[in-house]
Each structure stands twice: as C-alpha cells, then as structure tokens.
LOLO-614968 format. One line per 10 residues: number of its first residue (from 1); their letters; for each residue x, y, z of N, C-alpha, C, O. Coordinates in nm, 3 decimals. Layout:
NUM> A> X/Y/Z/X/Y/Z/X/Y/Z/X/Y/Z  ...
# end
This chain:
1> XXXXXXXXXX> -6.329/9.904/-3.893/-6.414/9.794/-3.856/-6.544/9.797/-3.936/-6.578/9.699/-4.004  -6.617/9.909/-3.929/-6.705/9.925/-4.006/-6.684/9.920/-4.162/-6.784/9.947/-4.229  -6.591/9.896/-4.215/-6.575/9.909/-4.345/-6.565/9.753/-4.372/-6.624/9.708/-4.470  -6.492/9.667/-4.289/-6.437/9.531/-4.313/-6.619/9.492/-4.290/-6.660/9.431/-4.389  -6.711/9.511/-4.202/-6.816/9.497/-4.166/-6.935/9.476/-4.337/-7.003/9.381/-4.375  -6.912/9.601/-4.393/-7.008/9.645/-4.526/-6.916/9.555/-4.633/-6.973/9.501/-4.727  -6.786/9.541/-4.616/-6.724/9.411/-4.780/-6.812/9.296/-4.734/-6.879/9.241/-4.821  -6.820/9.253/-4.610/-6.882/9.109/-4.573/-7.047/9.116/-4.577/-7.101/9.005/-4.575  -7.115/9.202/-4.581/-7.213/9.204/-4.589/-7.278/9.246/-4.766/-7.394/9.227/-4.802  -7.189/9.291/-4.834/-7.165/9.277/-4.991/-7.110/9.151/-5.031/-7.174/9.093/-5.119
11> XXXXXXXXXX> -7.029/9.106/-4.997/-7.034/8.900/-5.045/-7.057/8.868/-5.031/-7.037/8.768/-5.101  -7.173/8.843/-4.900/-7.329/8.779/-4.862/-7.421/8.817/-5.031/-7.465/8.750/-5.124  -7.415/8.926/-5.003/-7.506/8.951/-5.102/-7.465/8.906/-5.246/-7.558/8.855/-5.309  -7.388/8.911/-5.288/-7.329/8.853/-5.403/-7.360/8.705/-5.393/-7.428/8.637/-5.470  -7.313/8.677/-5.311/-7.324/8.514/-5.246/-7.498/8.463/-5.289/-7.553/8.363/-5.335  -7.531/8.573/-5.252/-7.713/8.452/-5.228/-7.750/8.496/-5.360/-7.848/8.441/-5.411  -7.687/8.589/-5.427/-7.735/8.633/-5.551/-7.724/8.539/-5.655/-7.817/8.530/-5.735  -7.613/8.462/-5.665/-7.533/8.408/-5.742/-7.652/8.258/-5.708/-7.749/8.238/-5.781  -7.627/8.189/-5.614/-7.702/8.090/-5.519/-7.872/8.142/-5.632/-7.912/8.082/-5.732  -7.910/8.216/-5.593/-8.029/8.231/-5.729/-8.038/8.214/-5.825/-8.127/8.153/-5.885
21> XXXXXXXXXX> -7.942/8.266/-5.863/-7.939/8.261/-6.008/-7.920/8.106/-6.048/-7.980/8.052/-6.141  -7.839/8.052/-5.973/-7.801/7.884/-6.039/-7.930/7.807/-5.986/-7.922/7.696/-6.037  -8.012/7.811/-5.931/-8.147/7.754/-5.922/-8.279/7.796/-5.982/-8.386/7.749/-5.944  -8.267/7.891/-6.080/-8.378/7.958/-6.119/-8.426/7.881/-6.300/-8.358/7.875/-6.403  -8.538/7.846/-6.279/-8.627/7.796/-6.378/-8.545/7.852/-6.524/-8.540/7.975/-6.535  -8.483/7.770/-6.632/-8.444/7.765/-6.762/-8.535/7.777/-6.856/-8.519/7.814/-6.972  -8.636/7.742/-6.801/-8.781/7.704/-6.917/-8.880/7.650/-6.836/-8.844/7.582/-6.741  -8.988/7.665/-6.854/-9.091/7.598/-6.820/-9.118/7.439/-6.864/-9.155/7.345/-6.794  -9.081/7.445/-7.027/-9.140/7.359/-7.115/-9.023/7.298/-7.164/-8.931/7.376/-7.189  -9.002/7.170/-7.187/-8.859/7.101/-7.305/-8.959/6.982/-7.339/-9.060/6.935/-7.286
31> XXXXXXXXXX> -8.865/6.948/-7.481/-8.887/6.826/-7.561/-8.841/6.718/-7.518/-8.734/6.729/-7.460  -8.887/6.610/-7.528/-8.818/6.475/-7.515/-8.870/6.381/-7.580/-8.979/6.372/-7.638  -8.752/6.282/-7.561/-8.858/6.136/-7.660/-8.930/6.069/-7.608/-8.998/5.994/-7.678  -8.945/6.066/-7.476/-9.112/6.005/-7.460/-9.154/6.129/-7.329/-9.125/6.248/-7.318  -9.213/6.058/-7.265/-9.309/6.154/-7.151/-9.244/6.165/-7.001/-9.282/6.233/-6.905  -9.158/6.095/-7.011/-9.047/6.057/-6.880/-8.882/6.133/-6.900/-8.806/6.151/-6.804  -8.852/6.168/-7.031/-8.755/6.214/-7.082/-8.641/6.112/-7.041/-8.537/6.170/-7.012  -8.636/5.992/-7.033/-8.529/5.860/-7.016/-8.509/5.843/-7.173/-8.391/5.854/-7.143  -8.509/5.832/-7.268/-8.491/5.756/-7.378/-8.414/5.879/-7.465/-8.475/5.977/-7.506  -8.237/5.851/-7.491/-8.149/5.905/-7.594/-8.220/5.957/-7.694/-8.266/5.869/-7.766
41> XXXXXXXXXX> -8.249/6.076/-7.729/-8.304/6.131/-7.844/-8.193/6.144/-7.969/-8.206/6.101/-8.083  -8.094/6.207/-7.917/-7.959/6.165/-8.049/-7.837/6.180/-7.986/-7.815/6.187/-7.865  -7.762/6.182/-8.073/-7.588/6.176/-8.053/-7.547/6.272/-8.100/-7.585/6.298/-8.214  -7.456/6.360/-8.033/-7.403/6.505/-8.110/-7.274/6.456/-8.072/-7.246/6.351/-8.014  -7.180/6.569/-8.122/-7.042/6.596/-8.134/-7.006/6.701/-8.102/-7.048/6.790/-8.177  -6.929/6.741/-7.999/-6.892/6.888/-7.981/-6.824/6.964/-8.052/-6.728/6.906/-8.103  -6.831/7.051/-8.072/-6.751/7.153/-8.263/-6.680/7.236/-8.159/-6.619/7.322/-8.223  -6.655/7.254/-8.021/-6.640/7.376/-7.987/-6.570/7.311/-7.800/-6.625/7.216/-7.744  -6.494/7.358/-7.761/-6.507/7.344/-7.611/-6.600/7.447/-7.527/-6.597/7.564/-7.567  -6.700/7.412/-7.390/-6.778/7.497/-7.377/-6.747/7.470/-7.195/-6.729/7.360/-7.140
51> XXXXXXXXXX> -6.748/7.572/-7.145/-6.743/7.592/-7.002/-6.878/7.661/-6.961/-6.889/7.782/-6.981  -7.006/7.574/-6.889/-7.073/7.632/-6.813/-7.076/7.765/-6.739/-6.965/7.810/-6.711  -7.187/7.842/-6.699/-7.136/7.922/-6.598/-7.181/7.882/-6.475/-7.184/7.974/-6.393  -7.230/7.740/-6.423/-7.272/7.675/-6.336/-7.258/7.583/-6.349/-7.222/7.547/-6.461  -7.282/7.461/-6.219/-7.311/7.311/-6.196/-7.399/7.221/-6.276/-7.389/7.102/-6.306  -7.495/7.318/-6.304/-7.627/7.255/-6.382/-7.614/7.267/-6.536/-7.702/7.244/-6.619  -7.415/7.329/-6.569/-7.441/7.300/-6.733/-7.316/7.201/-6.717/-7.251/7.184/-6.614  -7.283/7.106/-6.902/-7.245/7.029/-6.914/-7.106/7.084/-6.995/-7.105/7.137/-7.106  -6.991/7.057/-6.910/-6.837/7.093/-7.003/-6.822/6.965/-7.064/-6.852/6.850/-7.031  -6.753/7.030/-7.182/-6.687/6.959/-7.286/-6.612/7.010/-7.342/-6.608/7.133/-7.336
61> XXXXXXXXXX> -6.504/6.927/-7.433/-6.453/6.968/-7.499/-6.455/6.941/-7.678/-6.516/6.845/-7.723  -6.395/7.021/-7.755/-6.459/6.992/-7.909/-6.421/6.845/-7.942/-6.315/6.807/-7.892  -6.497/6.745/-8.026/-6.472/6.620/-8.048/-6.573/6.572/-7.943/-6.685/6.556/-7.992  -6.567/6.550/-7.838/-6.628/6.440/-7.756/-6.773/6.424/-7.800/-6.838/6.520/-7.841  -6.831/6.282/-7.789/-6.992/6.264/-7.827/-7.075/6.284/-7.659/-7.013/6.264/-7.555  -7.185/6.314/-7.664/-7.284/6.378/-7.578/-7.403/6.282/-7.640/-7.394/6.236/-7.754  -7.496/6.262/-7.566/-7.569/6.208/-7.601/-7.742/6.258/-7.494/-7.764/6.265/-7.374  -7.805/6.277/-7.586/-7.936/6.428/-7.551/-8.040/6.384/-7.512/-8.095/6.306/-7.591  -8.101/6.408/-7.400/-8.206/6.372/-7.341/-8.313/6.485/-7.345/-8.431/6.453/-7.330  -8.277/6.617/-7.364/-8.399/6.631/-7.377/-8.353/6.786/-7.422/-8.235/6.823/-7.424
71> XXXXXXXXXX> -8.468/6.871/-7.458/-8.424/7.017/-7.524/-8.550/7.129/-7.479/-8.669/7.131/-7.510  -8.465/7.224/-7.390/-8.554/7.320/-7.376/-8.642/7.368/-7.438/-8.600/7.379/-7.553  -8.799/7.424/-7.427/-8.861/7.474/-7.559/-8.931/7.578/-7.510/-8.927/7.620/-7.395  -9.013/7.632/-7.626/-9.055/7.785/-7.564/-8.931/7.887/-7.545/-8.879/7.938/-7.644  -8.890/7.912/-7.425/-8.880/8.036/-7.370/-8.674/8.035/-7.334/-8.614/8.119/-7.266  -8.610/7.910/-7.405/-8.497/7.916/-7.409/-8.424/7.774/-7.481/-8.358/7.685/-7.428  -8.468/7.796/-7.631/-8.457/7.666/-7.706/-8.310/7.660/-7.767/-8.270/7.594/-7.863  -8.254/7.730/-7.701/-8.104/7.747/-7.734/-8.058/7.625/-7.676/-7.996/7.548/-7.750  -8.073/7.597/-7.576/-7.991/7.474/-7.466/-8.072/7.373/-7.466/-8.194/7.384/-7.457  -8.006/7.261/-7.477/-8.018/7.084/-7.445/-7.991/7.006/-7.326/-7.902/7.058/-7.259
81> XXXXXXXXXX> -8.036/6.904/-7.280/-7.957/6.848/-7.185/-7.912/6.723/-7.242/-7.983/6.675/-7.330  -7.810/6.665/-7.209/-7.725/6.519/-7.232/-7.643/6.491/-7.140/-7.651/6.540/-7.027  -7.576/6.428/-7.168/-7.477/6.354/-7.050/-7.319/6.271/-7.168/-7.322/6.216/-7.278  -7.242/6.292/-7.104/-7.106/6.268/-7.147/-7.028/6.131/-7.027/-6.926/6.137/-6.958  -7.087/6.067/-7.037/-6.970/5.980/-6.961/-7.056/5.985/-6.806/-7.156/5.913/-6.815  -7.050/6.020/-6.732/-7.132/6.016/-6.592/-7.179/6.169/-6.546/-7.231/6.201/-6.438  -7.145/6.259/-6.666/-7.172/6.419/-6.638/-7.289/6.382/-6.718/-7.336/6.293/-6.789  -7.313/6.506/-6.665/-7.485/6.570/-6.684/-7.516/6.709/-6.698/-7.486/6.802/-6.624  -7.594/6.706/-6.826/-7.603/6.888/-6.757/-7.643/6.976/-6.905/-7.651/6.940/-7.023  -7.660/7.083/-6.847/-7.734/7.179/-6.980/-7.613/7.247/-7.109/-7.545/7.344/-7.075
91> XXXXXXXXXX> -7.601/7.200/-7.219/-7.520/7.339/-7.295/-7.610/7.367/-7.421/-7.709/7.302/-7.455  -7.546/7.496/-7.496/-7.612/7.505/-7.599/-7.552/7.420/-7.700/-7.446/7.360/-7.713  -7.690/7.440/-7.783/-7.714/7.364/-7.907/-7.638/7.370/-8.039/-7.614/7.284/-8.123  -7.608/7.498/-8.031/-7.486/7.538/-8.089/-7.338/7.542/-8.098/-7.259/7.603/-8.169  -7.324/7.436/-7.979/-7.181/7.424/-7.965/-7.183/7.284/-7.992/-7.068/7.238/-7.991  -7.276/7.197/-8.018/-7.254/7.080/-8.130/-7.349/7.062/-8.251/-7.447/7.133/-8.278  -7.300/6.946/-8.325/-7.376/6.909/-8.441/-7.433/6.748/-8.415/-7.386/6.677/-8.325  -7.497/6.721/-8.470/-7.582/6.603/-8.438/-7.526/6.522/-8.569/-7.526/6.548/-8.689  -7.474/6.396/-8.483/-7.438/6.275/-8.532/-7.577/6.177/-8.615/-7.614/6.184/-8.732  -7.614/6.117/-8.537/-7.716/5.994/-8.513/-7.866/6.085/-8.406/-7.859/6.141/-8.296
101> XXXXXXXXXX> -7.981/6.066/-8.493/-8.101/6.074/-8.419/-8.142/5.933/-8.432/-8.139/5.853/-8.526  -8.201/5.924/-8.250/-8.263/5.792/-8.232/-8.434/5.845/-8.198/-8.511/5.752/-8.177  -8.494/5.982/-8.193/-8.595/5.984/-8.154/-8.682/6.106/-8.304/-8.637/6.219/-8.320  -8.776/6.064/-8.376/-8.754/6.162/-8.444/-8.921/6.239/-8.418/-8.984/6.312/-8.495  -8.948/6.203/-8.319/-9.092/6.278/-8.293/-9.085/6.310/-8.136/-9.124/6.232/-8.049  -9.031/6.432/-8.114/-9.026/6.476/-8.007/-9.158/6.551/-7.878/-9.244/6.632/-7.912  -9.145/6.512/-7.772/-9.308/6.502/-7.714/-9.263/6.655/-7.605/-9.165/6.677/-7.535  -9.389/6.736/-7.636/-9.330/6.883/-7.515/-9.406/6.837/-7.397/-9.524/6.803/-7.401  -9.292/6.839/-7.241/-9.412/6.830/-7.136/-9.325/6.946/-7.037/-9.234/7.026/-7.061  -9.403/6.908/-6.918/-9.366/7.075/-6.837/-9.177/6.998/-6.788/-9.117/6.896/-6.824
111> XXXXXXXXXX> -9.147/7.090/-6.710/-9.011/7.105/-6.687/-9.075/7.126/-6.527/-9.180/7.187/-6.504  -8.969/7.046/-6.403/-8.989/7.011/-6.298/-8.884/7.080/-6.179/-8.773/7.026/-6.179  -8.894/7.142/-6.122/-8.813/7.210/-6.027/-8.616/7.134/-6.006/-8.509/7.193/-5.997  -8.659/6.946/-6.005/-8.584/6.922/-5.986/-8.462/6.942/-6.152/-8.344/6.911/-6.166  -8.553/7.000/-6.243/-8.462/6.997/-6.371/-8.333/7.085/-6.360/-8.242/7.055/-6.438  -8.311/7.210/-6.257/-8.265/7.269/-6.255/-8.206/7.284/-6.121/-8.174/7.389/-6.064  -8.194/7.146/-6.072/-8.083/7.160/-5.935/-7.912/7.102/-6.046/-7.875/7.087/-6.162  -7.872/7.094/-5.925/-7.706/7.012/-5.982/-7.727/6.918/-5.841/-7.761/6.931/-5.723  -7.668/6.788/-5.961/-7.662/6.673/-5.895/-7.496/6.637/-5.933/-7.429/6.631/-6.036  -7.470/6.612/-5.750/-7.324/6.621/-5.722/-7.362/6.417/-5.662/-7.442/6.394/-5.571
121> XXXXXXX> -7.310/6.336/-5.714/-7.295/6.209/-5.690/-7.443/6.165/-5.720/-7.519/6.201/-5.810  -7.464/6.070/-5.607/-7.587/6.020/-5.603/-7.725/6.151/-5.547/-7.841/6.117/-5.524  -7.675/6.291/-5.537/-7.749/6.345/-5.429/-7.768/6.493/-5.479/-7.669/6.556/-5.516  -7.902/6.553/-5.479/-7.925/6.721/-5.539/-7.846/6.788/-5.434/-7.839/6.755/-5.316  -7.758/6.932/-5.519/-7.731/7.007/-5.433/-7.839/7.115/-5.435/-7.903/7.149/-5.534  -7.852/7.170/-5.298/-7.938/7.325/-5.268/-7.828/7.417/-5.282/-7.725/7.423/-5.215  -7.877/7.506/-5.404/-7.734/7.588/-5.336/-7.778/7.712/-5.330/-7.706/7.801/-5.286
# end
C-alpha cells in the first residue's frame, strides 16, 4: 500500500513539474512588425517536419508555408511564432527558410504572460 501510495505521489510530482515547465516565460523580449505584433512579418517554408514538446509550439510538416508573427529576442532567438492554417504556436527558426518578407524593420517590445499559454479553441489553457 505504501509503495502504490509513493508511485502516486511521484506522478503528482512529475505532473506539476511538467505543468511548469509548459507555462514558463520563453523570453522576455521578441520582434515584431509593429507594436501589437498583428501584422505577417514573412512567409517561410518548412525544410524539416518538427514536433513540439508542448501545446504552445507549432507542428508541421516539411513543405507546408507558416506565416510569422513575431520572433523571440534576447535570451532565446532560436524560436518564432506563426500560424499554419488555424494552428498557432512557437518552432525554431531553423526548421524553415523564408519565402517572402512583408516586414523589413522589425520593432523589440516586452513579451506578455499571455505569450506563453496554449490556446485550445477560442479559450487559454492553465495547465
């Protein structure tokens, strides 16, 4: 009993661990094309298929176009955000190449708590 007791109280813990980790600040700071980060900065192409390790990044597969709203800076300029069709979400920069730029003077402002939830429909998840 006591043993079945300590596995469940170790996948709690794993549990809320994990639950952290997928809500925890990416960057402070990202680029965008204006001050609201609404306006398509460019068009990439995926070179690569890429599987998130969370909600809050963006799968694809190689070929499909993405289109970039905005790019981490400072403290994790590896990853972008865009959207594919009605997905949303963070991958790196390196798993595409850029088609078409529509923004070519990119503006740094802070990065907002809600940048780093996952949005499941119309609605943020807490997780």
């Amino acid at each position: 009993m006591s043993r079945i007791l300590d596995q469940r109280i170790l996948l709690l813990v794993i549990s809320f661990l994990t639950s952290l980790q997928s809500t925890k600040v990416l960057s402070e700071w990202k680029k965008c094309g204006d001050r609201e980060c609404e306006t398509a900065m460019s068009r990439v192409q995926a070179t690569t298929d890429y599987l998130g390790p969370d909600c809050r990044y963006l799968n694809f597969k190689i070929g499909e176009e993405i289109m970039v709203y905005s790019k981490l800076s400072r403290k994790n300029e590896n990853l972008w955000t865009g959207s594919k069709g009605k997905d949303f979400g963070y991958f790196p920069k390196d798993a595409v190449k850029v088609e078409e730029v529509f923004i070519a003077e990119e503006v740094e402002v802070l990065t907002k708590e809600t940048d780093f939830l996952c949005l499941h429909g119309d609605k943020y998840a807490f997780e």
